[in-house]
C-alpha positions in Angstrom: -8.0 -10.8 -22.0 -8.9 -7.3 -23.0 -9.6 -6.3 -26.6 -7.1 -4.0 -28.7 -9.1 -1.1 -29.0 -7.7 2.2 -27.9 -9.4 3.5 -25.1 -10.7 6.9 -25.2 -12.6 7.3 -21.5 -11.1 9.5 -19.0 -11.9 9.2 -15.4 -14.7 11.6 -14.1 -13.2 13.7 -11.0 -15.3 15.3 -8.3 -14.5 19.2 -8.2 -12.0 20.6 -5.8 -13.9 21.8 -2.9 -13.2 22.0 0.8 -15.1 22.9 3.9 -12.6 25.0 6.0 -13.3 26.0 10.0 -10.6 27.9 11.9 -10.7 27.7 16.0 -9.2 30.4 17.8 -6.1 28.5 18.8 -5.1 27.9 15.0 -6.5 24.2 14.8 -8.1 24.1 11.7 -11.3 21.0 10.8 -11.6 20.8 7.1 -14.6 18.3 5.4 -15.6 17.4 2.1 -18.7 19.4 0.7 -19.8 16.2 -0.8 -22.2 14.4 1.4 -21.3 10.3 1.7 -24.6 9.3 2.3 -25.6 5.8 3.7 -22.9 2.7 4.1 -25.5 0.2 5.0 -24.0 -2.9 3.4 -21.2 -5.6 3.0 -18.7 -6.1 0.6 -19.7 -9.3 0.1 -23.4 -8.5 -1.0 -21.4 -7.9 -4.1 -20.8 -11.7 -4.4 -24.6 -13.1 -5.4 -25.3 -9.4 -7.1 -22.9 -10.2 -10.2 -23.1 -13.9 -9.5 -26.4 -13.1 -10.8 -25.8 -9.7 -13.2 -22.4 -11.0 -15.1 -22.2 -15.0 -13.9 -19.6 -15.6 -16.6 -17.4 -12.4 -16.2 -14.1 -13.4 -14.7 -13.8 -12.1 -10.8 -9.7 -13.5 -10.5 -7.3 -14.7 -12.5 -3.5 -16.2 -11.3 -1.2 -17.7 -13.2 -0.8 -21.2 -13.2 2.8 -23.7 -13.3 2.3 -23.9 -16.8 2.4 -20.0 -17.3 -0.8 -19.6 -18.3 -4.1 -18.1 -16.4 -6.3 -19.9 -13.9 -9.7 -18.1 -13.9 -12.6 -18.1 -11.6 -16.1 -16.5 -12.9 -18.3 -14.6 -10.6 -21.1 -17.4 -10.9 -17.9 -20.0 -9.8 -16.4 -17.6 -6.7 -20.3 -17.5 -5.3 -20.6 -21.0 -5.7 -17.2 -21.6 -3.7 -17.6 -19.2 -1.2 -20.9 -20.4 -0.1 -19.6 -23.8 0.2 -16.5 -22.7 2.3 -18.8 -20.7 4.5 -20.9 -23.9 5.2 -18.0 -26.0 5.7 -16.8 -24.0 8.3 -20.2 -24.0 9.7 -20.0 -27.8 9.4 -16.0 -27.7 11.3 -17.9 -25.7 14.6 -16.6 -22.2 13.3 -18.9 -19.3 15.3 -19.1 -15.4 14.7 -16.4 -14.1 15.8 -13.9 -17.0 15.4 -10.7 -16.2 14.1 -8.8 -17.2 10.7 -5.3 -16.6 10.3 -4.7 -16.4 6.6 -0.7 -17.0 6.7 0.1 -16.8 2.4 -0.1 -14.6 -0.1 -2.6 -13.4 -3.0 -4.5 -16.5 -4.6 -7.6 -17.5 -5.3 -8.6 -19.6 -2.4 -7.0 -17.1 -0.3 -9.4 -14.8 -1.7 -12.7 -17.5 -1.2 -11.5 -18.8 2.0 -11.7 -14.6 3.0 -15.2 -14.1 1.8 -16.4 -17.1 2.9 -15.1 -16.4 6.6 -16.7 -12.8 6.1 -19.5 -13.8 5.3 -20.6 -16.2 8.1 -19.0 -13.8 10.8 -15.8 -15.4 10.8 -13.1 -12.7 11.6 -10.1 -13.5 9.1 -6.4 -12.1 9.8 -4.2 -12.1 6.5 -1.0 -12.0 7.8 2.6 -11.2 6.1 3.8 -14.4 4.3 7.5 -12.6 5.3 6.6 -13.2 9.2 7.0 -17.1 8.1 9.5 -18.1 4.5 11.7 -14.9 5.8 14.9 -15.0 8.7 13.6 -13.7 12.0 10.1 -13.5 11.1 8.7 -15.9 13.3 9.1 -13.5 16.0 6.7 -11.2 14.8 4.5 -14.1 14.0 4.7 -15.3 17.5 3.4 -11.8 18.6 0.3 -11.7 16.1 -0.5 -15.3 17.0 -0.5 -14.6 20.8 -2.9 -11.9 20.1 -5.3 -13.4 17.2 -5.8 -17.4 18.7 -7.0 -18.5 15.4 -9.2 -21.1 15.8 -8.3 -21.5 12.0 -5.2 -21.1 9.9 -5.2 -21.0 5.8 -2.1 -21.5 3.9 -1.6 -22.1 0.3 1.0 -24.9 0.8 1.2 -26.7 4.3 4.6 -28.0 3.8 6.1 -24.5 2.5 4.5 -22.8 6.2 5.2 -25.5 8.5 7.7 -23.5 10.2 4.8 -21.8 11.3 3.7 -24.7 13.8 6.4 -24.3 16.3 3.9 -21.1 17.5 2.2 -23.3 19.8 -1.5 -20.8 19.5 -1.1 -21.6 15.6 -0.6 -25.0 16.0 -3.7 -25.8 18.1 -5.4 -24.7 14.9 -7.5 -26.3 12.5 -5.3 -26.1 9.7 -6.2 -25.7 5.9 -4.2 -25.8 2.8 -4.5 -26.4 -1.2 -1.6 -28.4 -1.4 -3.3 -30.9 1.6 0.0 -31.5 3.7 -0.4 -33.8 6.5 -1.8 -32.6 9.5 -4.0 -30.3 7.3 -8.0 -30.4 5.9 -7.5 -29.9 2.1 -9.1 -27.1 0.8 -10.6 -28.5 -1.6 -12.8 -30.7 0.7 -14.6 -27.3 1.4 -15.3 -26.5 -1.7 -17.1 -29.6 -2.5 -20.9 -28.7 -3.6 -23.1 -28.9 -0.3 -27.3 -30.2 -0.7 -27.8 -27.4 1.5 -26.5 -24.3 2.6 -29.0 -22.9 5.0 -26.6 -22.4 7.9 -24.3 -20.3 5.6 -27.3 -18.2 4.7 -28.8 -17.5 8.2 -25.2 -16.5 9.6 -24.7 -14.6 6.4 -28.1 -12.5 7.4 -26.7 -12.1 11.1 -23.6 -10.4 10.2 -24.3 -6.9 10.8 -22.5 -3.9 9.0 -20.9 -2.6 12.3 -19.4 -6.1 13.1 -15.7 -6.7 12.7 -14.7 -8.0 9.4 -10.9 -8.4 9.4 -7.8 -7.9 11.1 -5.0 -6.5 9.4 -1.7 -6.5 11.3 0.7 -3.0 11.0 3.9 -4.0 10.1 5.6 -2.9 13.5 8.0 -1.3 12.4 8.0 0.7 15.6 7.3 -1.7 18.0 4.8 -5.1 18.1 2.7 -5.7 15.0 -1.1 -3.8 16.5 -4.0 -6.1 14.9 -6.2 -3.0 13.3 -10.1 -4.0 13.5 -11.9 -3.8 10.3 -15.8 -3.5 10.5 -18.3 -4.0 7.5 -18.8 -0.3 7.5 -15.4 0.7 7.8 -14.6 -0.8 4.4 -17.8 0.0 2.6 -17.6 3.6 3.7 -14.2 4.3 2.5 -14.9 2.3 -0.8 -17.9 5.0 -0.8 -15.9 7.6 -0.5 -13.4 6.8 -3.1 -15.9 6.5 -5.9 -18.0 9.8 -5.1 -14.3 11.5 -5.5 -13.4 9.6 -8.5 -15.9 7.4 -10.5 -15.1 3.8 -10.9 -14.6 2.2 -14.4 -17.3 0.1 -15.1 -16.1 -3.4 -15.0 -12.7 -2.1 -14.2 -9.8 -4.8 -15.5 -5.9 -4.7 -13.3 -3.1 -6.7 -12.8 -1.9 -6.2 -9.2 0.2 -7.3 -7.3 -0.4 -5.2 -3.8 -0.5 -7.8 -0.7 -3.8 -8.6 0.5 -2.5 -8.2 4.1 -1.7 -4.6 3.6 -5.3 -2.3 3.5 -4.1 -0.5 -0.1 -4.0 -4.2 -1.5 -7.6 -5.4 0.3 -9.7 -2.8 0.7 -9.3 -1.0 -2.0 -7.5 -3.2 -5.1 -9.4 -6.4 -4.4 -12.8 -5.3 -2.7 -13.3 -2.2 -5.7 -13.0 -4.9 -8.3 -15.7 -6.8 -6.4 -17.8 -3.9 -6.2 -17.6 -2.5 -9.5 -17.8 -6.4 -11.1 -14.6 -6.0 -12.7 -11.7 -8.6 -13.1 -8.4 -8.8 -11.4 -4.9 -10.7 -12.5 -3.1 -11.3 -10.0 0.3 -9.8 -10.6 3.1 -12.8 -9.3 6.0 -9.9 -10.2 7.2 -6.9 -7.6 8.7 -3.5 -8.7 12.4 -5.3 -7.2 14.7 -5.4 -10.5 14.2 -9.9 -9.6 10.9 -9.8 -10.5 9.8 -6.6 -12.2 9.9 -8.7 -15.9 6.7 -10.6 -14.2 4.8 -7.3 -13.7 6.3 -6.2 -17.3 4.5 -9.6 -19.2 1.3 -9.9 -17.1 0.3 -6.0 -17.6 1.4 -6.5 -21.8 -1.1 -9.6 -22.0 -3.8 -8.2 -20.1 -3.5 -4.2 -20.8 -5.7 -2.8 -17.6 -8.5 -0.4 -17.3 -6.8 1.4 -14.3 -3.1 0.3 -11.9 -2.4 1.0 -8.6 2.1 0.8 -7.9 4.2 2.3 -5.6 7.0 4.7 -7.2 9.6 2.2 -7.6 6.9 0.4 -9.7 6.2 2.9 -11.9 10.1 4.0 -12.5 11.0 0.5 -13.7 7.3 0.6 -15.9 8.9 4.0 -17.8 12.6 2.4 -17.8 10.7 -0.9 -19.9 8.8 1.3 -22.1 11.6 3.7 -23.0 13.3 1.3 -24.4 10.7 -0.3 -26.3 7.3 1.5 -26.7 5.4 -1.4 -28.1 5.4 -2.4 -24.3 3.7 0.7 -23.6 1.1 0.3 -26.6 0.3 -2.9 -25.3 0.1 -2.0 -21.7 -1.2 1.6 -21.7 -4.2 0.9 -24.4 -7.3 0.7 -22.6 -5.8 2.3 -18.9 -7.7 5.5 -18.0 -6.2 6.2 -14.9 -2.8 5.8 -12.8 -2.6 5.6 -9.3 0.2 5.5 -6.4 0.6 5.3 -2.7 3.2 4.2 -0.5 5.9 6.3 -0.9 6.0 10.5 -2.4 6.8 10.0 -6.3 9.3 11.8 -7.5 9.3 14.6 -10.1 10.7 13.2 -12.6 9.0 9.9 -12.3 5.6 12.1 -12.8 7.0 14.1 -15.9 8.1 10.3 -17.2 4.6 8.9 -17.2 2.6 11.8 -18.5 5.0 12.6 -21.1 5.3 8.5 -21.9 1.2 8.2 -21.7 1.0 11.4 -24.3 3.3 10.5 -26.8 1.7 6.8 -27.1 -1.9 7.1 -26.8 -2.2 10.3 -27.6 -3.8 11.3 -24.1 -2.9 12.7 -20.9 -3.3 9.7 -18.5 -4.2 11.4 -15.1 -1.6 10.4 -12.6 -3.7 10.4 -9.1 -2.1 10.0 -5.6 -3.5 8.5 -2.1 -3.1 8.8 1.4 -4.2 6.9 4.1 -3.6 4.2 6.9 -5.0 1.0 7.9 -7.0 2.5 10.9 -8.9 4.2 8.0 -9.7 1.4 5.8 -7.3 3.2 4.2 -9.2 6.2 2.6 -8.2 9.8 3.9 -7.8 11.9 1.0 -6.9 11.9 -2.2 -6.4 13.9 -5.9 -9.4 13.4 -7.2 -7.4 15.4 -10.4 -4.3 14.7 -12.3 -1.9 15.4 -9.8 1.5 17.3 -11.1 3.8 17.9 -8.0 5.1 15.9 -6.0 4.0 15.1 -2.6 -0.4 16.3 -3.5 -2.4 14.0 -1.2 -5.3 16.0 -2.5 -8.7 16.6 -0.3 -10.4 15.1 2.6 -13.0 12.5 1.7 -16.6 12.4 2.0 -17.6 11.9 5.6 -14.1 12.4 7.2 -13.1 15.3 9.1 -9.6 16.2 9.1 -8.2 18.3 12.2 -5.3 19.8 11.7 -2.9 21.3 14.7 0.0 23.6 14.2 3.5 22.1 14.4 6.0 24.7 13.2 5.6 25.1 9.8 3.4 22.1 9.4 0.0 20.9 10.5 0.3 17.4 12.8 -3.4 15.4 10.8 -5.9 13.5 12.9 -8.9 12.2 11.0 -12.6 11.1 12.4 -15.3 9.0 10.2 -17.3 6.6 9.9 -14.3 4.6 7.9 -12.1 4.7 11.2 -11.4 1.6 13.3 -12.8 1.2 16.6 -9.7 -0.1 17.8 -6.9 -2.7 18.1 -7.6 -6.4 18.7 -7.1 -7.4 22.3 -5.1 -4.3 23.1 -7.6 -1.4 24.8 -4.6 0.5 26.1 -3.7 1.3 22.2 -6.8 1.9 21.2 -7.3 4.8 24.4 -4.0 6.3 22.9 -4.8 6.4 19.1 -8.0 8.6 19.7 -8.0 12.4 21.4 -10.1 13.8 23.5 -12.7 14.7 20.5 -12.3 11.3 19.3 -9.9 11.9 16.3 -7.8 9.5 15.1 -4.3 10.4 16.1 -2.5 9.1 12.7 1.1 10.4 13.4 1.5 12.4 10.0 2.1 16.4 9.3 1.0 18.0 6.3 0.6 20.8 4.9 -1.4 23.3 2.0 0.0 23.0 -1.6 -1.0 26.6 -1.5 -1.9 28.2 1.9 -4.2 31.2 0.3 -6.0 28.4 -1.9 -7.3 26.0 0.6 -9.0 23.7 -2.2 -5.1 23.2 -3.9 -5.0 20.4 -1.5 -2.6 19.2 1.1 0.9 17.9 0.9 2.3 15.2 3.0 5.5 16.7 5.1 6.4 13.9 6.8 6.1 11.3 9.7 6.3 12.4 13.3 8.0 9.1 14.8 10.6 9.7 11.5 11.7 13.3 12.3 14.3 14.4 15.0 16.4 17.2 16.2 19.9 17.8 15.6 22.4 18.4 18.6 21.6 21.8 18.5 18.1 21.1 19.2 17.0 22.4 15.3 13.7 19.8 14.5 14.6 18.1 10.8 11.0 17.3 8.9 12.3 13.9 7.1 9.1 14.2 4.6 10.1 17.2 3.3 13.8 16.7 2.8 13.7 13.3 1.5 11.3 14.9 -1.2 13.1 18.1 -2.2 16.5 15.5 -2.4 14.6 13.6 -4.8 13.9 15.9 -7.0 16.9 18.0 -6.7 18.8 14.6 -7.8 16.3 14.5 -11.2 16.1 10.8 -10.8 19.4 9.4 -10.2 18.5 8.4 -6.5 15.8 6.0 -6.7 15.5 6.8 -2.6 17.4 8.2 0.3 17.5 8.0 4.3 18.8 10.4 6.1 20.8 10.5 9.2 21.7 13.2 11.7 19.7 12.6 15.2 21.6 14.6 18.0 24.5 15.5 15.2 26.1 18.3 14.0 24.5 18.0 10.5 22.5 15.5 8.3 24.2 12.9 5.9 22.5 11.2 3.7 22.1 7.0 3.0 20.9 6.5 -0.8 20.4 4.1 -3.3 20.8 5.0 -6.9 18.1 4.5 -9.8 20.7 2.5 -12.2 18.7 3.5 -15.2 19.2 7.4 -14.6 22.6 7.1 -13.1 24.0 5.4 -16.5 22.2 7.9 -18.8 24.3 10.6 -17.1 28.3 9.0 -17.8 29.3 8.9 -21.2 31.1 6.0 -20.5 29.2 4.5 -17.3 31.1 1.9 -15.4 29.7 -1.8 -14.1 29.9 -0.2 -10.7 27.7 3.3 -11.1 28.3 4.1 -7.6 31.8 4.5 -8.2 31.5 6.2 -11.5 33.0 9.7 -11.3 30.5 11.0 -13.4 27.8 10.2 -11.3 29.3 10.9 -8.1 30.0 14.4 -9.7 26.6 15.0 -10.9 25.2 14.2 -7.5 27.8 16.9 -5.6 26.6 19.4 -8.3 22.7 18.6 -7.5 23.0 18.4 -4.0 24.9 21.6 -4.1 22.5 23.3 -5.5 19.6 22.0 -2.9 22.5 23.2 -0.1 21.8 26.7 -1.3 17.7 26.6 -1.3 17.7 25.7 2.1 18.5 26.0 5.6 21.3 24.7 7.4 19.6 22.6 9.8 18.8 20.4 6.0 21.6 20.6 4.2 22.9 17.9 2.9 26.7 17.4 4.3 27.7 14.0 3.4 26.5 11.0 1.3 27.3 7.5 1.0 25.6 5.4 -2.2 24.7 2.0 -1.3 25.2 -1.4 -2.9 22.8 -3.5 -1.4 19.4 -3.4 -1.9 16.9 -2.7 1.4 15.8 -6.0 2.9 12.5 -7.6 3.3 13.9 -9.4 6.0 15.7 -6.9 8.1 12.5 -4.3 8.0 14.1 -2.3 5.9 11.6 -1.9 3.1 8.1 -3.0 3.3 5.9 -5.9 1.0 4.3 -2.0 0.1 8.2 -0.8 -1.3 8.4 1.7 1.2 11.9 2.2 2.6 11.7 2.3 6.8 14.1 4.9 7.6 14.6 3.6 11.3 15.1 0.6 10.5 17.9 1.2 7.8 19.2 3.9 10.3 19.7 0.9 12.8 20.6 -2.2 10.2 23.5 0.2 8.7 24.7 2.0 11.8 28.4 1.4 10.6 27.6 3.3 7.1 25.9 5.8 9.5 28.5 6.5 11.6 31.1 6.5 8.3 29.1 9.5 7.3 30.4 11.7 10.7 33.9 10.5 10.9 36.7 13.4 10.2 39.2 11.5 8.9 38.7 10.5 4.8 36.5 7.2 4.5 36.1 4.9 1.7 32.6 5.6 0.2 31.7 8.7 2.3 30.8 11.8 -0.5 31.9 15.5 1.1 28.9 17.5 -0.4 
């Protein structure tokens, strides 16, 4: 694990400049000043390099039945990977072959990837929900159709067998560590080879610009779209990240971001790998179930740098309020603090830098992301300590952002070398997705922190397909409100969804942050969505937002819910971010509660 020394290093940012170009019919292009340079090589170069620098540095960690930590050096993953690679050689695998990688984070997921990558083998990691979850299968059905994996990967055979009722998986040559019937056991690949010259001349053929990966959207819109994922792609926006904000060198994390989402892969798990660093792989979630995993791995290991989504990082500052030897523990040696997914609240930010002062004695910069998985995912980000909410920061190095005026708001498209040449097997999507300049069409508005101050940076306003008009036609920027709720609410809502398409007015679906919400009753009850205090505080705040804005996104009605979003019903991703649609549709009773004149149980009259 790490030592106990304090750290004292503090990230080294990039300085806040953007290239700005204004056409005549208001679209605006803005660049990076920062030149990317050349992105002529493979993430798995990496592999020999500190096979051969740091052999006996740990690459991966996971824990293990008896609780403690199985560990794989970088001399040991090489070693592996090459003989995977062969072994699929050996088993008739060709470039361009698929592998559908059906579980989650491990170590052989993680070998059987780079192994696959680095013979030419395209590999798919797919959600393990679309299997072990109700309904999934569906989905699965639909990714399978379009990948034909000539391979599949799971970590137990008998946990994913549901999976072989998808008649283009079961055709596949399947692979698993626990070596269930009808499987080839993963450790037969691993086995030494007395030669692995067919690993190294398809390793030498894969070129940067072929396809790496696939990584599946979640659909949440329609059919999961397979994202291609070239060589260059990743490298570039791994590039551009670290010219922005230097890497740690030999970064240490515990994370546990899903592989099959592009936050989780490309950045998490391949910028260890490039950097030579060491990543635990975190077996909790920031879901009140599971959090106290997160909670012990981060206090054993105490990382360099963490990545979280904003439900993450309000349970992290709930644990170490109450006891801020956690936060010695985990906070010790971290020189940086990063989130995505979801815009953090305000008082989640003021809760870690005030947390972060107060016990290491240093202002831990917070920084914030944004990107998609047609981008690998790098678009922009703070490359400083970000204090408001919503700051996506800067374009990258390399990237050009076009920005088209939509009301108040810019709709963002984005072109570089980091952005996908398409979707697998589906040329209709990928002529969509591009305009006629060949910028990627990613579905977003933003706009500037500070309009006369350009290099402020840009704030994320909203999704496109999220927004909608009310029945008097009046457009409603979801972003923006759910945002400015947030923070009116100081807390108590952990997250909200709003309602109002072709109504009178918008109500308002939220969950509350049980920490917050029993700090503000005296007395708190066992059910805080009931608690008059609470349900006061939240008339007051929402009140007061009532006043600061509009009609068209005032707040009329609330309800606060009891259950939880589910995984299985779409309603919150393996990332934590709530889908507003798909709550919308999964609680259209509670919905329609919200507009119904007469008195209703639960409904709040703001």
């Amino acid at each position: 694990m790490g030592s106990s020394s304090m750290s004292t290093n503090a990230p080294v940012f990039a300085p806040k400049e953007v290239s700005l170009q204004r056409r005549s019919d208001g679209t605006l292009i803005l660049s990076s000043p920062i030149e990317l340079g050349e992105c002529d090589w493979r993430i798995t170069d990496f592999l020999p390099k500190w096979a051969k620098a740091a052999p006996d540095r740990i690459f991966l960690a996971q824990r293990n039945s008896s609780g403690g930590w199985d560990e794989i050096t970088y001399s040991q993953a090489w070693s592996l990977v090459q003989a995977v690679g062969q072994s699929l050689i050996e088993m008739d695998a060709k470039p361009s072959d698929n592998l559908a990688i059906l579980s989650g984070n491990s170590i052989e997921n993680a070998v059987m990837s780079f192994g696959a990558m680095s013979i030419g083998v395209v590999f798919a990691p797919v959600s393990p929900n679309y299997t072990l979850m109700p309904g999934g299968l569906a989905r699965l059905k639909d990714v399978a159709g379009v990948l034909r994996p000539k391979f599949v990967f799971v970590q137990s055979g008998r946990e994913f067998s549901a999976a072989r009722s998808i008649p283009e998986l079961k055709a596949a040559t399947w692979i698993s560590v626990d070596g269930a019937p009808e499987t080839v056991r993963y450790s037969d690949l691993t086995e030494k080879r007395s030669s692995y010259q067919g690993f190294e001349g398809a390793s030498r053929a894969v070129s940067c610009d072929s396809v790496a990966k696939v990584l599946f959207t979640s659909g949440s819109t329609g059919l999961p779209k397979g994202v291609l994922n070239t060589h260059r792609m990743m490298a570039s926006s791994l590039q551009m990240g670290s010219l922005l904000v230097a890497p740690s060198e030999a970064p240490v994390q515990v994370e546990w971001m899903p592989w099959h989402h592009t936050m989780g892969s490309n950045v998490i798990l391949h910028g260890i790998l490039k950097n030579g660093g060491t990543l635990y792989i975190d077996d909790g979630r920031p879901l009140p179930q599971l959090f106290h995993k997160t909670l012990l791995n981060l206090q054993e290991v105490s990382p360099t740098a963490m990545f979280n989504v904003p439900a993450g990082y309000n349970s992290l500052c709930d644990a170490i309020e109450k006891d801020s030897e956690i936060g010695a523990r985990i906070l010790k040696r971290l020189d940086r603090i990063s989130y995505a997914g979801a815009a953090i609240s305000q008082n989640t930010l003021e809760r870690l830098y005030r947390l972060t002062s107060s016990i290491t004695g240093r202002r831990i910069p917070v920084m914030s992301g944004y990107g998609t998985t047609e981008t690998a995912p790098t678009i922009s980000t703070t490359h400083w300590a970000t204090d408001r909410p919503g700051e996506i920061g800067l374009p990258a190095p390399g990237l050009q952002l076009k920005l088209l005026p939509v009301s108040d708001t810019y709709e963002v498209r984005v072109k570089g070398p980091n952005v996908t040449p398409g979707y697998l097997g589906r040329p209709d999507l990928t002529e969509q997705a591009f305009d006629e300049e060949g910028f990627y069409r990613i579905g977003d508005t933003v706009s500037f922190m500070d309009p006369e101050k350009p290099e402020s940076g840009l704030r994320f306003t909203g999704r496109i397909s999220e927004n909608f008009k009310l029945a008097n036609g009046t457009w409603v920027s979801i972003g923006n409100m759910r945002a400015a709720i947030l923070a009116a609410t100081r807390g108590v809502l952990s997250d909200v969804v709003i309602a109002g398409e072709n109504r009178e007015h918008c109500g308002l679906l939220c969950w509350l942050n049980p920490t917050e919400a029993a700090r503000i009753s005296p007395q708190p009850s066992s059910d805080l969505s009931s608690d008059p205090v609470v349900v006061q505080f939240l008339k007051d705040r929402l009140q007061e937002y009532n006043r600061t804005v509009g009609s068209s996104e005032s707040a009329h009605s609330f309800v606060l819910l009891k259950e939880p979003p589910s995984i299985a019903a779409g309603e919150i991703t393996d990332k934590a971010y709530v889908n507003q649609r798909a709550v919308l549709k999964c609680r259209s009773d509670q919905v329609e509660s919200l507009y119904c004149s007469a008195p209703t149980p639960g409904v709040i009259r703001v």
